[in-house]
TINUKE-389564 format. One line per field, with one value per residue: residue in one letter; residue number from 1; x, y, z of N, C-alpha, C in turn. Coordinates in steps of 0.1 Angstrom, whole numbers, always signed. Layout:
! TINUKE-389564
residuo: [a_...]
num: [NUM_...]
nu: [X_...]
nv: [Y_...]
nw: [Z_...]
cau: [X_...]
cav: [Y_...]
caw: [Z_...]
cu: [X_...]
cv: [Y_...]
cw: [Z_...]
! end
This chain:
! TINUKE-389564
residuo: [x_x_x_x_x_x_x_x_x_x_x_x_x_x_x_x_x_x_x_x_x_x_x_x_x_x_x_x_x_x_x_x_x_x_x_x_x_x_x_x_x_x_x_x_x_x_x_x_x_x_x_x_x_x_x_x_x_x_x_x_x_x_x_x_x_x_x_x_x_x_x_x_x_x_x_x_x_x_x_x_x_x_x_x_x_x_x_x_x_x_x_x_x_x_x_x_x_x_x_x_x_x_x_x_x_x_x_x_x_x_x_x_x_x_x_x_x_x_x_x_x_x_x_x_x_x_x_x_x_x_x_x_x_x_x_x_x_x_x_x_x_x_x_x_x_x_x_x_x_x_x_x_x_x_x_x_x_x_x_x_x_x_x_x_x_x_x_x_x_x_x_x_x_x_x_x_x_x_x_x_x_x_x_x_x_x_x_x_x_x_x_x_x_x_x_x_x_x_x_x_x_x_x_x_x_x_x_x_x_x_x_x_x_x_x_x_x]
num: [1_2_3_4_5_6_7_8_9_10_11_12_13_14_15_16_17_18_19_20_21_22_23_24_25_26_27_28_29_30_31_32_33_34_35_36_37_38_39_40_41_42_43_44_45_46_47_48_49_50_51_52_53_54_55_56_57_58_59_60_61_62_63_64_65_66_67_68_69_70_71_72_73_74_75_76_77_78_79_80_81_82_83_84_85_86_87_88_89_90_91_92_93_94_95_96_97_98_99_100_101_102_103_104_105_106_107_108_109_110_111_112_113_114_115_116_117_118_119_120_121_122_123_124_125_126_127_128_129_130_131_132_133_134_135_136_137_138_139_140_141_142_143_144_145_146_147_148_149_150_151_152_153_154_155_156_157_158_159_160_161_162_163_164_165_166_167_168_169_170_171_172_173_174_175_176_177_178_179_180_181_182_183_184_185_186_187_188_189_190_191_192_193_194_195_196_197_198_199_200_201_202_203_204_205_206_207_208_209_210_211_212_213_214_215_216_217]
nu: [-190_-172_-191_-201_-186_-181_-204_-201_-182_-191_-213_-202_-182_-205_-219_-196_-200_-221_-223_-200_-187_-197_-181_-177_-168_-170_-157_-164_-165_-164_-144_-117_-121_-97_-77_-68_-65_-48_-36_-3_+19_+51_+79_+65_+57_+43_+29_+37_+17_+22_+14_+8_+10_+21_+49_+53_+55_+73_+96_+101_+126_+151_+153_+147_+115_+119_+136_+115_+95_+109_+131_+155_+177_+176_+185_+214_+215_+193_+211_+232_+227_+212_+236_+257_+243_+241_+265_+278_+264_+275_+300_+298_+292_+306_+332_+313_+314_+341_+349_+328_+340_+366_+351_+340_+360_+362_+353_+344_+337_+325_+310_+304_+306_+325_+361_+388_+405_+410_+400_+386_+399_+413_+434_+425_+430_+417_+409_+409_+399_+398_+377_+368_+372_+403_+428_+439_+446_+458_+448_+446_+426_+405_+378_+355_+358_+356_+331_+314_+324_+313_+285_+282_+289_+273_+243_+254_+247_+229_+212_+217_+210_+182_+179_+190_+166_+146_+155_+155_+124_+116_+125_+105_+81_+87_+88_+62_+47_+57_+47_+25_+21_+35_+10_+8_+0_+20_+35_+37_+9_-13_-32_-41_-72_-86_-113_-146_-172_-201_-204_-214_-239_-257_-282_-309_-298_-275_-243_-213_-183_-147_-136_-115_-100_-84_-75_-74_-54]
nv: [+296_+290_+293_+268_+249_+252_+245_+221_+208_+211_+195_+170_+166_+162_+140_+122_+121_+111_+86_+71_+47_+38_+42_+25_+41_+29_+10_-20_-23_-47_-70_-74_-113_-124_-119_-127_-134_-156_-154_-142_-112_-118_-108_-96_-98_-111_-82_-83_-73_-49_-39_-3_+5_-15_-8_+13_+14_-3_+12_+30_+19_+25_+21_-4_-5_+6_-21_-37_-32_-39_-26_-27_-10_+9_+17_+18_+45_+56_+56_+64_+90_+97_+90_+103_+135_+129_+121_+151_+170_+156_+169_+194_+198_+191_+211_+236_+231_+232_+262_+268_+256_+275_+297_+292_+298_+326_+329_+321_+292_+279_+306_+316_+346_+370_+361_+375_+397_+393_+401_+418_+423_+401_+369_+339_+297_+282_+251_+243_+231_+216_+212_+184_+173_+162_+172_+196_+228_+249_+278_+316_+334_+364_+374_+381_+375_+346_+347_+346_+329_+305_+308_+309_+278_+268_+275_+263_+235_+231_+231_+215_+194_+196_+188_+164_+151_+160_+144_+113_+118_+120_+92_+77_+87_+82_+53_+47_+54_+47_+15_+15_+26_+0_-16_-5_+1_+2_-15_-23_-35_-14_+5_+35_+51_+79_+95_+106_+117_+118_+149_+149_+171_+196_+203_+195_+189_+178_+175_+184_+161_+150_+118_+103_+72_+45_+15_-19_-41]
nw: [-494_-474_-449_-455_-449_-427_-414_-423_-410_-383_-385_-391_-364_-349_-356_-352_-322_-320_-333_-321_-299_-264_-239_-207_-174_-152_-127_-128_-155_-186_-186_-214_-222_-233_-216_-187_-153_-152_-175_-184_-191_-206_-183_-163_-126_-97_-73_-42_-13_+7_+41_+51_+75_+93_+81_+88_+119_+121_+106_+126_+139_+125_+88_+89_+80_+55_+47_+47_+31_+12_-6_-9_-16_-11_+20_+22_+11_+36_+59_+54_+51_+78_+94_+88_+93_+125_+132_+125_+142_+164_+157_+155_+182_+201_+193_+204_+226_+231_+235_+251_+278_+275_+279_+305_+318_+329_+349_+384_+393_+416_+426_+406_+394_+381_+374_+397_+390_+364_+326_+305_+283_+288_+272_+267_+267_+240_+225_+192_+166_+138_+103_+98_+125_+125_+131_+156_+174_+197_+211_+221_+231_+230_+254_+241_+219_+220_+231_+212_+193_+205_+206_+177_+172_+188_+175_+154_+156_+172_+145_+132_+150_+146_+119_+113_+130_+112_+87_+101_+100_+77_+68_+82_+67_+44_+43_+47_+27_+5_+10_+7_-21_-30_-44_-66_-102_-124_-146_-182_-184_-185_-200_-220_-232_-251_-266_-281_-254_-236_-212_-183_-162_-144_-160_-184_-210_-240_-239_-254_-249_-234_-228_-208_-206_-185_-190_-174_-183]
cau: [-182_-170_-205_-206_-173_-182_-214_-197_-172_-199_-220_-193_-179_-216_-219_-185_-203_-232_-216_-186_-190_-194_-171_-182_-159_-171_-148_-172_-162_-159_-128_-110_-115_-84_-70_-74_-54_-39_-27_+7_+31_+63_+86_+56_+56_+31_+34_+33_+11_+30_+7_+17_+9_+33_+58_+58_+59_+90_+103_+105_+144_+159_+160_+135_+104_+125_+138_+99_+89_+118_+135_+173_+187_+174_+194_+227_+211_+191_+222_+244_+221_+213_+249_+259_+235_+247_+282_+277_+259_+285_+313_+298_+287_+327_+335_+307_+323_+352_+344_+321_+352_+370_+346_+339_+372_+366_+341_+348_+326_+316_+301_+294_+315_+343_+373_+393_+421_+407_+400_+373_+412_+425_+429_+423_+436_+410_+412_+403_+398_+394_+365_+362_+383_+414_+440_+434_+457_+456_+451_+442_+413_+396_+365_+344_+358_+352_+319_+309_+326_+306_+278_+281_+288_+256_+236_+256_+247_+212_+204_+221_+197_+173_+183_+188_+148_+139_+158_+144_+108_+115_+127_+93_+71_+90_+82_+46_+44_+62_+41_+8_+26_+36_+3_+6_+4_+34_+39_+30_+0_-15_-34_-47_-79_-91_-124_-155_-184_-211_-202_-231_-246_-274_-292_-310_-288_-262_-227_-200_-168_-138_-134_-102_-106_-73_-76_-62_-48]
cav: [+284_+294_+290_+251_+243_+253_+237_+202_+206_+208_+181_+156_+167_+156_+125_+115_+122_+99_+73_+66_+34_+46_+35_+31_+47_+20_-2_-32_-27_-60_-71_-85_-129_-132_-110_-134_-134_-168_-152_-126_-108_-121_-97_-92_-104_-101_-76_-90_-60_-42_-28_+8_+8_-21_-3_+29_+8_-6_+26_+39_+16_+30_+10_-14_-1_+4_-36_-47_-33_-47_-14_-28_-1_+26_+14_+28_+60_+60_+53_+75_+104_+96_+86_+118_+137_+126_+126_+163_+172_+153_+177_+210_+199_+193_+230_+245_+226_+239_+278_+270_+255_+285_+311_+296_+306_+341_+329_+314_+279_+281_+317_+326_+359_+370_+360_+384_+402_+387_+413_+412_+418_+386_+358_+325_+293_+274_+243_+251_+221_+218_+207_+171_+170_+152_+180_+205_+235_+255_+293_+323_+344_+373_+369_+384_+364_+334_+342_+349_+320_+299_+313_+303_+264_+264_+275_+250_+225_+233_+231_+196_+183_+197_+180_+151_+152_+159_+134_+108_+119_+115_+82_+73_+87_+71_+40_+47_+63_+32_+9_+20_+26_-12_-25_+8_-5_+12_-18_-24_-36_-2_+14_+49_+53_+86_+97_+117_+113_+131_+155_+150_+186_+195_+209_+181_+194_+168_+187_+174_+164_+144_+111_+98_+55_+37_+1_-29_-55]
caw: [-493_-458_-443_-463_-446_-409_-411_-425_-395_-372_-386_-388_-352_-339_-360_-347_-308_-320_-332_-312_-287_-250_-230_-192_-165_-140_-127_-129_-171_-186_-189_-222_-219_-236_-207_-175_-144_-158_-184_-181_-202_-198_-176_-151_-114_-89_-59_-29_-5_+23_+57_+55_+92_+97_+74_+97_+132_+114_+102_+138_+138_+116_+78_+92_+72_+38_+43_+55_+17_-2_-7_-1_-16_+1_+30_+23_+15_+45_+69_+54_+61_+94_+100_+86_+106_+135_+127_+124_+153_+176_+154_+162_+197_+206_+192_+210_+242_+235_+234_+266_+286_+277_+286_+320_+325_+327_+364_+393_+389_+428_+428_+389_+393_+373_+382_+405_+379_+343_+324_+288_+270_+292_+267_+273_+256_+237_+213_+179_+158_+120_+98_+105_+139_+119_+138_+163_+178_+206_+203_+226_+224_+240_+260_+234_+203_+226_+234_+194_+183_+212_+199_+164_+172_+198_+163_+145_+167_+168_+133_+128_+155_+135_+102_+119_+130_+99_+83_+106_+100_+62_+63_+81_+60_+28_+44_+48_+12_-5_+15_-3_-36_-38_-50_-80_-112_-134_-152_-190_-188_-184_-213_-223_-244_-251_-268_-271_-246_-231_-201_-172_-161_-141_-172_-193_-226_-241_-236_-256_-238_-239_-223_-208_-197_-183_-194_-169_-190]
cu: [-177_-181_-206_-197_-179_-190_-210_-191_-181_-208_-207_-185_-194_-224_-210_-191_-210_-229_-203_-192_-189_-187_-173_-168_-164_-163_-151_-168_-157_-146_-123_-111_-105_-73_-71_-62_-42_-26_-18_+14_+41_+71_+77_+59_+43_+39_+23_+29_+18_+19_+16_+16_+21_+47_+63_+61_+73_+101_+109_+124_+146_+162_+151_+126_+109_+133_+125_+94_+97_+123_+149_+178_+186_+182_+208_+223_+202_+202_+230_+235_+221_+228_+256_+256_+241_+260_+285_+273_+270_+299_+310_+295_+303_+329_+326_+312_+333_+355_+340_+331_+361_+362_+339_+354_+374_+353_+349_+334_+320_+309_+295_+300_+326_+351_+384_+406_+422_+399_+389_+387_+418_+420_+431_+423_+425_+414_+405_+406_+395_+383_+361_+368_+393_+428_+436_+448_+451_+454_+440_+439_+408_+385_+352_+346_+355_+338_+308_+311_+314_+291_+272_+280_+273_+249_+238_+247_+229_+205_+211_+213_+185_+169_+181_+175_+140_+142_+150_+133_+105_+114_+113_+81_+73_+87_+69_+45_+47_+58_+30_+9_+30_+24_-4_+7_+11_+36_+32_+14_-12_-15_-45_-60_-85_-101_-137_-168_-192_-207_-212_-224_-259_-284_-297_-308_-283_-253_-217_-188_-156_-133_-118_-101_-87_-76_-68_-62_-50]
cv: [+282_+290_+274_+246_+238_+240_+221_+197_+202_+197_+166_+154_+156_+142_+119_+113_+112_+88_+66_+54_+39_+33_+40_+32_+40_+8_-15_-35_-44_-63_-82_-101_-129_-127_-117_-129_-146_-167_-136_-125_-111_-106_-92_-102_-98_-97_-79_-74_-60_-35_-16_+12_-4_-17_+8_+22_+5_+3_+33_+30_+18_+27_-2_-16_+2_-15_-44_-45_-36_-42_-16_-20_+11_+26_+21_+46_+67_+60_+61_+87_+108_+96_+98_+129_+138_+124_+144_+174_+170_+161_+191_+211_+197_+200_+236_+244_+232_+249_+280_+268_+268_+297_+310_+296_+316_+340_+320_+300_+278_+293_+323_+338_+358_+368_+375_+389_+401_+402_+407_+415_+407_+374_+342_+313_+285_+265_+245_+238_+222_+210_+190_+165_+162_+159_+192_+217_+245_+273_+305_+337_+353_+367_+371_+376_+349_+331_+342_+336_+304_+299_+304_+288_+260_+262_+263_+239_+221_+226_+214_+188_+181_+190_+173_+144_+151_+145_+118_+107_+113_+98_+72_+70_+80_+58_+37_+49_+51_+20_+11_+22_+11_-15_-13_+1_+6_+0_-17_-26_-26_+6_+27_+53_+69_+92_+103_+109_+126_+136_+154_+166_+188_+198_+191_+187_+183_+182_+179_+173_+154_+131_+104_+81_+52_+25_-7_-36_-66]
cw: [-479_-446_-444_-453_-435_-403_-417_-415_-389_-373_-382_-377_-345_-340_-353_-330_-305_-320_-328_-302_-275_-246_-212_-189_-151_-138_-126_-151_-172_-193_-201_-216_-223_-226_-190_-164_-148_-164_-184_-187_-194_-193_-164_-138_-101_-76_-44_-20_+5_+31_+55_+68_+101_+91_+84_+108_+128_+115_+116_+139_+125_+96_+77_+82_+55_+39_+48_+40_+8_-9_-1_-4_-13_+14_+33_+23_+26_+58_+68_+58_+74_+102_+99_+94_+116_+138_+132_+136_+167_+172_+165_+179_+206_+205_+200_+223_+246_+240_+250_+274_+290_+281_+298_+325_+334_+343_+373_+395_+405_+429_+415_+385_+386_+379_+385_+392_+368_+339_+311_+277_+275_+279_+272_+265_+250_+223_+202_+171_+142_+114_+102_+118_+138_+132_+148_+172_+189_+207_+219_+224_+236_+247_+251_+216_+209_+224_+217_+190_+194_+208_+187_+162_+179_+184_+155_+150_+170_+156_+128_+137_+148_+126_+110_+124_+123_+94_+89_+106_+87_+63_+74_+69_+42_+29_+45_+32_+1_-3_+4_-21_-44_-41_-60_-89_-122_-145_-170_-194_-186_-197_-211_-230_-240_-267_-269_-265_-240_-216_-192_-169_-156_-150_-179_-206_-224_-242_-242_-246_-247_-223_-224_-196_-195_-183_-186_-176_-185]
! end
């Protein structure tokens, strides 16, 4: 009974292979007449094609290349980044100024030499500001908590140019990338069929397989 079964499976799997309708996978397929350009599902519009090479020329000002593809609201989120960014860069680049001011203290600015009588316990007054530079106080530091905390803002300071680099690169390449993406079809009219068909193989065997067609509407 087990043997009868298998062998009905397998027949009626290879009937099903035979007689299924092939379906080409060339994009010359003929297309539904009741399907014309004429005729559109309501809620559809056509997309007008963006140059991703005039998108990125664009892109180099800033916001340009996301209002060339009709991407208004990327705008605020590209500005505030950038604006951010750079915001950030001009914080920690004031603190690291500050640090540096105070630890050419500890020289004489015509010869580079230490100054005559300062010592590495002489402290020295530097401005010390708070997170977004709202208030700031005055405070005196050794030469070696100076040069540590000098230090630390240079790094800062660094890595926000950085970002800021990046950031700008992105908001290129999102304008290249969303360029070429407007003429994607996402909308409805976008179908699935899936099916069996024969697998090509350099052997001359049939090979069962499984065909997968996207239908334009």
């Amino acid at each position: 009974m087990t043997l009868i079964l298998k062998f009905s499976c397998i027949a009626a799997f290879c009937l099903t292979l035979t007689t299924a309708p092939t379906i080409s996978a060339n994009p010359a397929y003929p297309k539904n007449s009741a399907t014309t350009d004429t005729l559109r599902k309501p809620g559809t519009r056509d997309v007008k094609p963006r140059s991703p090479r005039k998108a990125t020329l664009l892109a180099i000002a800033p916001g340009l290349g996301q209002g060339y593809n009709g991407d208004f609201w990327k705008l605020p989120i590209a500005y505030a980044a950038l604006g951010g960014s750079i915001f950030t860069v001009h914080l920690n680049s004031l603190k690291y100024h500050d640090y540096l001011k105070a630890y050419w203290l500890f020289y004489d600015q015509s010869t580079g030499t230490p100054v005559h009588g300062i010592t590495e316990d002489t402290e020295m007054p530097v401005r010390v500001r708070n997170l977004l530079n709202t208030k700031s106080t005055v405070k005196l530091l050794t030469k070696d908590q100076i040069v540590r905390n000098k230090d630390v803002w240079r790094r800062y300071r660094n890595v926000s140019i950085l970002t800021s680099g990046l950031i700008y690169v992105l908001t290129i390449i999102e304008a290249n990338v969303a360029a070429h993406l407007k003429t994607f079809d996402v909308s409805d009219d976008l179908s699935v069929r899936i099916g069996p068909g024969a697998a090509g193989t350099p052997f001359p065997a049939f090979v069962p397989g499984l065909q997968v067609v996207l239908n334009f509407k």
